[in-house]
C-alpha positions as CSV (number, residue, x, y, z in Angstrom):
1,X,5.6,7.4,-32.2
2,X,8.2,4.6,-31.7
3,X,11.0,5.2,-29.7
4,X,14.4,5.7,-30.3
5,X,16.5,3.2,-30.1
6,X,19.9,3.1,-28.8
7,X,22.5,0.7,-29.9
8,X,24.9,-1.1,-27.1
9,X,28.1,-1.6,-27.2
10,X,29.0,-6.1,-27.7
11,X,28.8,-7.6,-24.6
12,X,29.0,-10.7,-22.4
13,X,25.8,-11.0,-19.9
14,X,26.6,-13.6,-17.2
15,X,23.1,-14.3,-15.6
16,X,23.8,-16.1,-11.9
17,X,20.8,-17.5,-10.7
18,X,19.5,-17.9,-14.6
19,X,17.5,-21.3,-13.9
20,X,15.4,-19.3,-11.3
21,X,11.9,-17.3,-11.5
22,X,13.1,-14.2,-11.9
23,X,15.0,-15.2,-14.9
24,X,12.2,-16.9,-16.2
25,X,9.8,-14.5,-15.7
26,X,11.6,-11.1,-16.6
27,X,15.4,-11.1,-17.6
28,X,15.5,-13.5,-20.2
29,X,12.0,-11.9,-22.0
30,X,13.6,-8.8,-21.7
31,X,16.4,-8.8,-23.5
32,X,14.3,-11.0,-26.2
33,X,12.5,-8.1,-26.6
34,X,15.5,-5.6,-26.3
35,X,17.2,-8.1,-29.1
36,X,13.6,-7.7,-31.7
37,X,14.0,-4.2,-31.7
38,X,17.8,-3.9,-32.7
39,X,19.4,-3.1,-29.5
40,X,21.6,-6.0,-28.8
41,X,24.2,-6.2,-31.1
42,X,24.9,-9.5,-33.0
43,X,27.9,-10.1,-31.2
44,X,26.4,-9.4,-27.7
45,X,25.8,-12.7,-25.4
46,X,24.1,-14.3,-22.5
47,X,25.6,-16.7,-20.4
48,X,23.4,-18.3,-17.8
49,X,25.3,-19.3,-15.3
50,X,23.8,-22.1,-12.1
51,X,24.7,-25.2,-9.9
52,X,22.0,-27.0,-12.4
53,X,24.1,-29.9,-14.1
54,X,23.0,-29.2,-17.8
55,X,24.3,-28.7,-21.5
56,X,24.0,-25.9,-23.4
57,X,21.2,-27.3,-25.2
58,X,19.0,-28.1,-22.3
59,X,19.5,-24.6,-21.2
60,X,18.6,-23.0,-24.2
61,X,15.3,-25.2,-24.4
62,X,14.5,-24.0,-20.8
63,X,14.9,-20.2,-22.5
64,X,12.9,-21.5,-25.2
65,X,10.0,-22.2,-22.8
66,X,10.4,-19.0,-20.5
67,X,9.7,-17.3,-24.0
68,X,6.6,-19.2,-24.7
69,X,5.4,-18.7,-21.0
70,X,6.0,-15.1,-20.3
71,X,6.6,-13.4,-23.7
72,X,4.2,-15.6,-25.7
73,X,4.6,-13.1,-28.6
74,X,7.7,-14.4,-29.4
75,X,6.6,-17.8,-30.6
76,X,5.3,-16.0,-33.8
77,X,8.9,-15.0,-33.9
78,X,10.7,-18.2,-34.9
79,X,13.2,-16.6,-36.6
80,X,13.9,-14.4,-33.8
81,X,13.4,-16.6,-31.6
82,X,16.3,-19.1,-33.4
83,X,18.7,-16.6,-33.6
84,X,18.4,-15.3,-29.8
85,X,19.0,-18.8,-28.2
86,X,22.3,-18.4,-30.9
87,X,23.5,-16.0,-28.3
88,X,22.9,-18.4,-25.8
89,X,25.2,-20.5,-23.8
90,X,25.4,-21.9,-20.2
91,X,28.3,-22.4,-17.6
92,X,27.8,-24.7,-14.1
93,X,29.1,-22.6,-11.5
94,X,29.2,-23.2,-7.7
95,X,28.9,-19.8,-6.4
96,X,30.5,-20.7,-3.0
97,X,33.1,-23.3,-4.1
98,X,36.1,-23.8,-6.6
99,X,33.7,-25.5,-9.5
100,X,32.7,-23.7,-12.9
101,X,34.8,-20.7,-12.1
102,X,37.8,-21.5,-14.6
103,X,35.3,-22.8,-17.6
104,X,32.7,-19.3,-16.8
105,X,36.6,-16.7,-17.4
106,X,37.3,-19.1,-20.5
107,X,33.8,-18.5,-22.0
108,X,34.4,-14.6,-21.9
109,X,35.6,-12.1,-24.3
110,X,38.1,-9.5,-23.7
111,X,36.8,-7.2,-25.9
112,X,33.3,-7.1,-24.8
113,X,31.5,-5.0,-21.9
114,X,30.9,-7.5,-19.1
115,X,28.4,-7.3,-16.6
116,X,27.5,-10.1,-13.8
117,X,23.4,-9.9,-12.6
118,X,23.4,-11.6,-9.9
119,X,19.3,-13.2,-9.6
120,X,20.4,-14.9,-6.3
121,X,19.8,-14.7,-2.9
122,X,21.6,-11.7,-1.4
123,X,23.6,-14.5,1.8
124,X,25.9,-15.4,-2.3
125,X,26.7,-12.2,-3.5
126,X,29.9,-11.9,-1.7
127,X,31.0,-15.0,-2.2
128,X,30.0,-14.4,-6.0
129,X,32.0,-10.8,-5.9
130,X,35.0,-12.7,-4.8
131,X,35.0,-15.3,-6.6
132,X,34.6,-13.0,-10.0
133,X,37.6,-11.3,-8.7
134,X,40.0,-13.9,-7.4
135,X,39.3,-15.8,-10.4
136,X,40.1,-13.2,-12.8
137,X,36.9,-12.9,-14.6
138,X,35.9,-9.3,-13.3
139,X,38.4,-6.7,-14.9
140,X,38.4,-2.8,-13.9
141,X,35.6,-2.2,-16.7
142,X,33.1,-4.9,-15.5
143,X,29.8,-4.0,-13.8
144,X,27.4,-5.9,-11.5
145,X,24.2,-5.8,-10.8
146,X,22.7,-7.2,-7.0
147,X,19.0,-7.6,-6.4
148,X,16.7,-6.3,-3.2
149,X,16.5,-7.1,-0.6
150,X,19.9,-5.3,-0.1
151,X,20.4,-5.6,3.5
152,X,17.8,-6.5,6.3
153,X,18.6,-3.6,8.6
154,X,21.7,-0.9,8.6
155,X,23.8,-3.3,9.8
156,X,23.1,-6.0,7.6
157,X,23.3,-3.3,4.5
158,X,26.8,-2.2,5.6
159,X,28.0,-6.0,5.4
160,X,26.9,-6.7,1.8
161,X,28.5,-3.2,0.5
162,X,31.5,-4.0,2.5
163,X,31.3,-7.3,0.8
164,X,31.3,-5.9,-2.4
165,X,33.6,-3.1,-2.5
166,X,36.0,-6.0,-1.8
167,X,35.9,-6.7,-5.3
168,X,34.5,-4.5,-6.7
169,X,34.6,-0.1,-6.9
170,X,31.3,1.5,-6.3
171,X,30.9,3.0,-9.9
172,X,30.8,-0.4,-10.8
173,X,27.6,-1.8,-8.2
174,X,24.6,-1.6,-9.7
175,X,21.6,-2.0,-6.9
176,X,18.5,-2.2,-8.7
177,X,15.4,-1.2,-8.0
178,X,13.1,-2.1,-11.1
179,X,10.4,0.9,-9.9
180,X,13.0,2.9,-11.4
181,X,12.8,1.7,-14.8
182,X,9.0,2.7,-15.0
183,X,8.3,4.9,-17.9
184,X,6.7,7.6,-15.3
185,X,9.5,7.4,-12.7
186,X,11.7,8.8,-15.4
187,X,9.3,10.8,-17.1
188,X,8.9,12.6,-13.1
189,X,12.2,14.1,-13.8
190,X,11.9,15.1,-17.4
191,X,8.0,16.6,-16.2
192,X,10.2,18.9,-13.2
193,X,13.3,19.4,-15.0
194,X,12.2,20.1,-18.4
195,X,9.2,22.4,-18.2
196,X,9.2,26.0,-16.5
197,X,5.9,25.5,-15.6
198,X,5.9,23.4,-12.6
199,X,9.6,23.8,-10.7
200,X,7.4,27.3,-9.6
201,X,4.7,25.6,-7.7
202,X,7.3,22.3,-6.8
203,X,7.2,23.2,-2.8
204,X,5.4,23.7,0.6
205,X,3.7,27.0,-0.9
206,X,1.8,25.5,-3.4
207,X,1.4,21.9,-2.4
208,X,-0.8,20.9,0.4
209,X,0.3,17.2,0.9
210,X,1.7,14.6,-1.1
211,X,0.4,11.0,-1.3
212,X,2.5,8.1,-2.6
213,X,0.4,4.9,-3.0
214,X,1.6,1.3,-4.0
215,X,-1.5,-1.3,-3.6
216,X,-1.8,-4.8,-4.9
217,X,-4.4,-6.4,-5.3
218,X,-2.9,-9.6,-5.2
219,X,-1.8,-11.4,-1.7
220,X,1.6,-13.5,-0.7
221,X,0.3,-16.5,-2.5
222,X,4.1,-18.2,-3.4
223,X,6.1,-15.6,-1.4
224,X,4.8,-16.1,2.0
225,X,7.8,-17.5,3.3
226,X,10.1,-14.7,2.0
227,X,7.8,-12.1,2.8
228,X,7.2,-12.9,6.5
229,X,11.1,-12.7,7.2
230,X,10.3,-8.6,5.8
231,X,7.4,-7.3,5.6
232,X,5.4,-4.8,4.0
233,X,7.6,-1.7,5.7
234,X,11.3,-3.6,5.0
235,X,9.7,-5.2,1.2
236,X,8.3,-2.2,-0.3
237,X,8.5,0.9,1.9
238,X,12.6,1.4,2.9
239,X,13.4,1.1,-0.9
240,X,10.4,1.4,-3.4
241,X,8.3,4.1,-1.9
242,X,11.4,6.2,-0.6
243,X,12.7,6.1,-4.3
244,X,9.8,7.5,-5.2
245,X,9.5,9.7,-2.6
246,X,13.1,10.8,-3.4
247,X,12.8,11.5,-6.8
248,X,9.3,13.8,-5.8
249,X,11.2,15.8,-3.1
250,X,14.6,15.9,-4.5
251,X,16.1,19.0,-5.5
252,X,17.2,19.8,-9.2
253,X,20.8,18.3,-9.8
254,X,23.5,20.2,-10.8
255,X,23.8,18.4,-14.2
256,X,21.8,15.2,-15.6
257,X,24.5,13.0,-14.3
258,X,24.2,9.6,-12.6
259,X,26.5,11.1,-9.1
260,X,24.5,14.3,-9.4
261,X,21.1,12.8,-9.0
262,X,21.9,10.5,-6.3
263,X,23.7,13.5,-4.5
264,X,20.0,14.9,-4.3
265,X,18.2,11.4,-3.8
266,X,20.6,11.4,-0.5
267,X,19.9,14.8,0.7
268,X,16.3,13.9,1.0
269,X,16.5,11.2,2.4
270,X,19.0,12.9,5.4
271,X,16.3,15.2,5.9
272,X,13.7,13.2,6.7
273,X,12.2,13.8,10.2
274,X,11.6,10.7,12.7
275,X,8.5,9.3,12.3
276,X,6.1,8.8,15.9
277,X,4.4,5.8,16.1
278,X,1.4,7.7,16.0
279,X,2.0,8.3,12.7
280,X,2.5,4.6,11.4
281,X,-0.5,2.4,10.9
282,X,0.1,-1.1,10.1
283,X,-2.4,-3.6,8.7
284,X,-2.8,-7.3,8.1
285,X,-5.0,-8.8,5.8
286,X,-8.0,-11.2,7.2
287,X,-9.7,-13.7,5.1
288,X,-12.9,-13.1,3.5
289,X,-15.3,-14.5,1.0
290,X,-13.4,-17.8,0.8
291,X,-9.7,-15.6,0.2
292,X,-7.3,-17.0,2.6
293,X,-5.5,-14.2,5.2
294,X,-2.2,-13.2,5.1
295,X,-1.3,-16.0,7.7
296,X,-2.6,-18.7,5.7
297,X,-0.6,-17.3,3.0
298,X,2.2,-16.9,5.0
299,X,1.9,-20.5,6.4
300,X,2.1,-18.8,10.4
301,X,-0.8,-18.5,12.2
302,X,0.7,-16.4,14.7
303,X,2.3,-14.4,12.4
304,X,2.5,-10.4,13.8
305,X,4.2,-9.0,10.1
306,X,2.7,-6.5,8.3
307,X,1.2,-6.6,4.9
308,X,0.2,-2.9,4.5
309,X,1.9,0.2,5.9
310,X,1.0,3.7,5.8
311,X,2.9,6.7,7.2
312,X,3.2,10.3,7.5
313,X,6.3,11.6,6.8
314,X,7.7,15.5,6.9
315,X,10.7,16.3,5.2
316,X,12.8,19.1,7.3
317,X,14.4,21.5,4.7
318,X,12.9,24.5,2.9
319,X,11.5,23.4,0.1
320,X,8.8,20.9,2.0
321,X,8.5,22.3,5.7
322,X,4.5,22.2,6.5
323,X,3.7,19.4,3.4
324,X,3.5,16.1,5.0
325,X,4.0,13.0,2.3
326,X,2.0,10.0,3.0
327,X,3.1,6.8,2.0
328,X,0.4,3.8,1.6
329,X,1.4,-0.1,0.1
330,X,-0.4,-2.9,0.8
331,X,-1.0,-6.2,-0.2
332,X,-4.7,-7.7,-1.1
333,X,-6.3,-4.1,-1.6
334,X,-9.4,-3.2,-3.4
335,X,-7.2,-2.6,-6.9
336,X,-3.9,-2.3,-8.2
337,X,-2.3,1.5,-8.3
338,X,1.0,3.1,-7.8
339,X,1.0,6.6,-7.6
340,X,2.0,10.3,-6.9
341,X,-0.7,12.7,-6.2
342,X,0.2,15.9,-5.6
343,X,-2.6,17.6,-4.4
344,X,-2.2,21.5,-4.4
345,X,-3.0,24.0,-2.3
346,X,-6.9,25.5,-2.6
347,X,-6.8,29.4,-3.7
348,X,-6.1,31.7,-1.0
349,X,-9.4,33.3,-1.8
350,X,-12.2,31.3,-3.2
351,X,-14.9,34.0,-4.7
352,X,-17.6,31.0,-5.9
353,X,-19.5,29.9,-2.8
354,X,-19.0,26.5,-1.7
355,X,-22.8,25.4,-2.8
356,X,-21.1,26.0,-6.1
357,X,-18.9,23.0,-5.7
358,X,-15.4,22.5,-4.8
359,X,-12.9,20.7,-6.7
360,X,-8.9,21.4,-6.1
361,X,-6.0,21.2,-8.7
362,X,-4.1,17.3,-8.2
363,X,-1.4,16.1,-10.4
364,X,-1.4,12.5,-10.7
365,X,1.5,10.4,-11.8
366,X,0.4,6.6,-12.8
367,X,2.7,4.4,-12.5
368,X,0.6,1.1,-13.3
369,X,-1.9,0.4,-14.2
370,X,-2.3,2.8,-17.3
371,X,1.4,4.5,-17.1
372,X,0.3,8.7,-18.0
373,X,0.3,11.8,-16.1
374,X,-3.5,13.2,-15.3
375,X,-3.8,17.0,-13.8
376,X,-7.5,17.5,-12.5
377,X,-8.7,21.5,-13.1
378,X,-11.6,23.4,-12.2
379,X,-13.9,24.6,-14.5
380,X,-17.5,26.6,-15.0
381,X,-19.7,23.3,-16.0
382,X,-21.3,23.6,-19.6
383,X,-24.7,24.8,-19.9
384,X,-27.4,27.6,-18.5
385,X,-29.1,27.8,-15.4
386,X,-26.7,29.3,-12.9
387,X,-22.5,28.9,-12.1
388,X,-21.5,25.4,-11.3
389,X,-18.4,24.5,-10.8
390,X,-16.7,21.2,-12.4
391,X,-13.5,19.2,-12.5
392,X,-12.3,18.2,-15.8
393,X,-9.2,16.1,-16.1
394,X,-6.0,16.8,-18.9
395,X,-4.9,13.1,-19.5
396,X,-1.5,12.0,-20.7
397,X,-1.6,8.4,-20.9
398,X,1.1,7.1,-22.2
399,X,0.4,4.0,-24.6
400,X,-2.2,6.9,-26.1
401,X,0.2,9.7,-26.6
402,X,3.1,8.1,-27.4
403,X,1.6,5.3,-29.3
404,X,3.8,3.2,-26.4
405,X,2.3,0.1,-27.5
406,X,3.8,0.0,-30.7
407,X,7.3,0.0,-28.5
408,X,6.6,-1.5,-24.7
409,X,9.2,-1.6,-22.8
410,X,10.1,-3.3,-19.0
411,X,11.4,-1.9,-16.1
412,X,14.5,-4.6,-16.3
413,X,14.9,-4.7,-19.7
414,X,15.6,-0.4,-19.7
415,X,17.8,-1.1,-16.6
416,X,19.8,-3.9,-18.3
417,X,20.6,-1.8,-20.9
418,X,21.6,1.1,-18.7
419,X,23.9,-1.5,-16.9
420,X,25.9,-2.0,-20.1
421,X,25.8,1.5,-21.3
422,X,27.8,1.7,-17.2
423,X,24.8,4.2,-16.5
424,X,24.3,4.3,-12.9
425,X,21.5,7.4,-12.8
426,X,18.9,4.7,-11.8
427,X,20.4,2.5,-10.1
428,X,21.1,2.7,-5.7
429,X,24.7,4.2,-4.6
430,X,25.8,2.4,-1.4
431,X,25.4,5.5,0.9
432,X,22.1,5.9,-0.3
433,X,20.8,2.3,0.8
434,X,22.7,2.4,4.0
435,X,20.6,6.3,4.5
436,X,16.9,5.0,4.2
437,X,18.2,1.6,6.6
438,X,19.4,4.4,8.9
439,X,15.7,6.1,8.7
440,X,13.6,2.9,8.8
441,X,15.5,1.3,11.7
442,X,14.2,3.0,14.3
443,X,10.7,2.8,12.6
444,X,10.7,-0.5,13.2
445,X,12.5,-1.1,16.3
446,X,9.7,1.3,17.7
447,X,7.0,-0.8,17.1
448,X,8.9,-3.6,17.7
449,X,9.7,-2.3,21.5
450,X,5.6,-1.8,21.4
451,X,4.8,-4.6,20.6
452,X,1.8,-4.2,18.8
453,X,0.1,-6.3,16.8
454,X,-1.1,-4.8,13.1
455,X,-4.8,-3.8,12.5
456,X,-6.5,-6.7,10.6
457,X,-8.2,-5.2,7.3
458,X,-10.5,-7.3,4.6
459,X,-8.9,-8.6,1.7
460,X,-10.6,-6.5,-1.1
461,X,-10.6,-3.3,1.1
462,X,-8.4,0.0,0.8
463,X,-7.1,-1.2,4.2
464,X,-7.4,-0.4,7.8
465,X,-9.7,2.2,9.4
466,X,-6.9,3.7,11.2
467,X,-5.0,4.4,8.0
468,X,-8.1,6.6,6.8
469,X,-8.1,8.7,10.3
470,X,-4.5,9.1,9.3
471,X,-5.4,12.0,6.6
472,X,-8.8,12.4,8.3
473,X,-7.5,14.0,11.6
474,X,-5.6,16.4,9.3
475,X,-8.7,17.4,7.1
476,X,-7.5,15.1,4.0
477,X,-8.6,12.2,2.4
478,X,-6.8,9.6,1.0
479,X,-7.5,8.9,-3.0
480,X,-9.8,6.0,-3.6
481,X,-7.9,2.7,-4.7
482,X,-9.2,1.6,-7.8
């Protein structure tokens, strides 16, 4: 099955930051691949906008090799390939002074969509925001789009969105989160919201715990710099795993509408309880078998930042009360998995003695590697010789049954194109960042205040002991990291 594709509307893409990785490595391959399969329009352009002093050709060749780096597919494209860099032009911009600004409003169209992604460190985009405005490039129509980290604390948050709405109204910020363009994310809301079957069992009566897991196998190699200034609970935890966690809990919207959905998303996120120290456990990977630690990584050998988190966290409304959510990332685990097992309540009455076997209901939602949905039954195992009891597993994988391969798809890629389309369903509202800064800030200010330093783990490991007796003092286990 190949997907649908939607057609866009002509646009004007100004890339600031374009020169950088995250160009490099994910935008511009993106919307190669958005172009092969018919979704950018032939008028539709990218404009990659920097302080590099460069022609267009040199930029285009620096495109060229992004393509052959990270989307080596296209090189058997030449054709493609010739007529993308066609759509391809470049503009020197100062984002903090007078310089480029004039040339970058002359290069755009006033009959094309424009949207503004700014791939720059997050200290520019108000001085980007404003210049866009007091230049007269952005008009009532545009749309930008800001990269994490958004904000390093509440206070920090409130500043960028008050920089922001100086230029710009909210329903035209676009905070992206590229979790959110996952295949499964989206497909969590079509699996509750589509199908009678599970909405029923959705809730505390049903569902014993919930565990959300992001682990990487890799370490900080590149990033250490960056990611000692967050951390594993400010990096991953305050906006991947509470989207996640969001779009799990969240109650059904009113309507399949961008305001509707983050009305819910909000409400979760209000009702989540304080967490007690007692329930956080954070972890530091230690070297082993000639791996370097997280401080060699990092480049600080007294570093005290944490490079895994787990948590237990209790929503307060109805729908949860009594089904704890634990949420697990780390860096340098045994594999790399992101997931959301729901693991279901056993039956209130087992009649099959427990020498029998015992193996309860869990629905699994991958989100890499292996994108699918697995639910894990209980069944009488084939065969004479008495009643055993086995688990057998209904797999939806994806790239199997939807033939995805023929049609992948990234995260970025889906949310550029939601950008132009001016859908916001996936993307952060500003009250909704500043909500999980409110929750996390005392989180971290409490351990902070304590002062403790975070349990060393083995690179290679599923992480700290302490995070196992997390779910072990309640009678759970945590699924295995594979």
């Amino acid at each position: 099955m190949v997907s649908r594709v939607i057609p866009v509307e002509p646009f004007d893409l100004v890339i600031f930051g374009a020169t950088g990785d995250l160009a490099r490595r994910k935008i511009l391959p993106g919307l190669f691949h958005r172009f092969t399969v018919g979704q950018m329009p032939d008028t539709a352009r990218i404009i990659g906008a920097a302080r590099s002093d460069m022609d267009q050709a040199t930029f285009r060749a620096q495109v060229r090799d992004s393509l052959a780096q990270f989307a080596p597919q296209a090189m058997e494209q030449a054709d493609m390939v010739a007529r993308f860099l066609d759509r391809i032009a470049y503009v020197r911009v100062d984002a903090t002074g007078p310089e480029g600004w004039t040339a970058l409003r002359e290069t755009l169209r006033d009959d094309a969509v424009r949207a503004f992604y700014l791939s720059v460190a997050p200290a520019l985009f108000g001085a980007i925001a404003a210049n866009l405005h007091e230049h007269g490039i952005a008009t009532p129509d545009s749309r930008i789009v800001v990269e994490k980290p958004f904000g390093h604390d509440l206070d920090s948050a409130r500043a960028l969105n008050a920089d922001l709405r100086q230029s710009f109204d909210e329903r035209q910020i676009y905070r992206i989160d590229h979790y959110l363009g996952k295949e499964t994310v989206q497909n969590l809301m079509a699996l509750r919201f589509a199908n009678s079957l599970w909405e029923p069992l959705w809730n505390a009566t049903h569902i014993d715990h919930v565990q959300i897991t992001v682990a990487e196998s890799l370490g900080v190699e590149g990033r250490g710099e960056y990611y000692d200034r967050f951390g594993a609970m400010r990096d991953m935890v305050q906006n991947h795993l509470m989207q996640l966690l969001c779009l799990t809990a969240m109650e059904p919207p009113s309507k399949f509408t961008p305001n509707a959905v983050r009305d819910e998303k909000v409400k979760v996120i209000e009702a989540l309880e304080p967490v007690a120290q007692a329930d956080i456990v954070r972890g530091q990977y230690r070297a082993r078998g000639g791996e370097g630690s997280y401080r060699d990584d990092a480049g600080d050998p007294e570093s005290q930042t944490e490079s895994f988190v787990a948590m237990k966290v209790n929503i307060g409304n109805w729908r949860w009360a009594g089904t704890p959510f634990y949420l697990r990332t780390g860096k340098k685990l045994r594999g790399r998995r992101s997931e959301i097992a729901m693991i279901f309540r056993d039956p209130p009455h087992m009649i099959f003695p427990k020498t029998e076997g015992h193996h309860g209901n869990a629905l699994i939602i991958r989100l890499q590697p292996d994108e699918g949905i697995t639910l894990s039954n209980t069944i009488k195992e084939p065969g004479p010789g008495g009643f055993r009891l086995a688990e057998v597993t209904l797999d939806m994988t994806f790239a199997d049954a939807l033939d995805q391969q023929s049609d992948p798809q990234d995260a970025y890629e889906r949310l550029i194109m939601d950008v132009i389309r001016g859908d916001q369903t996936l993307f952060m509202r500003g009250d909704e960042v500043e909500a999980a800064w409110a929750w996390a800030d005392p989180i971290i200010a409490g351990w902070e205040e304590a002062a403790t330093p975070p349990k060393g783990y083995d690179a290679g490991s599923s992480g700290p002991e302490d995070a196992l007796m997390l779910l072990h003092r309640d009678g759970r286990r945590w699924r295995e990291i594979t």
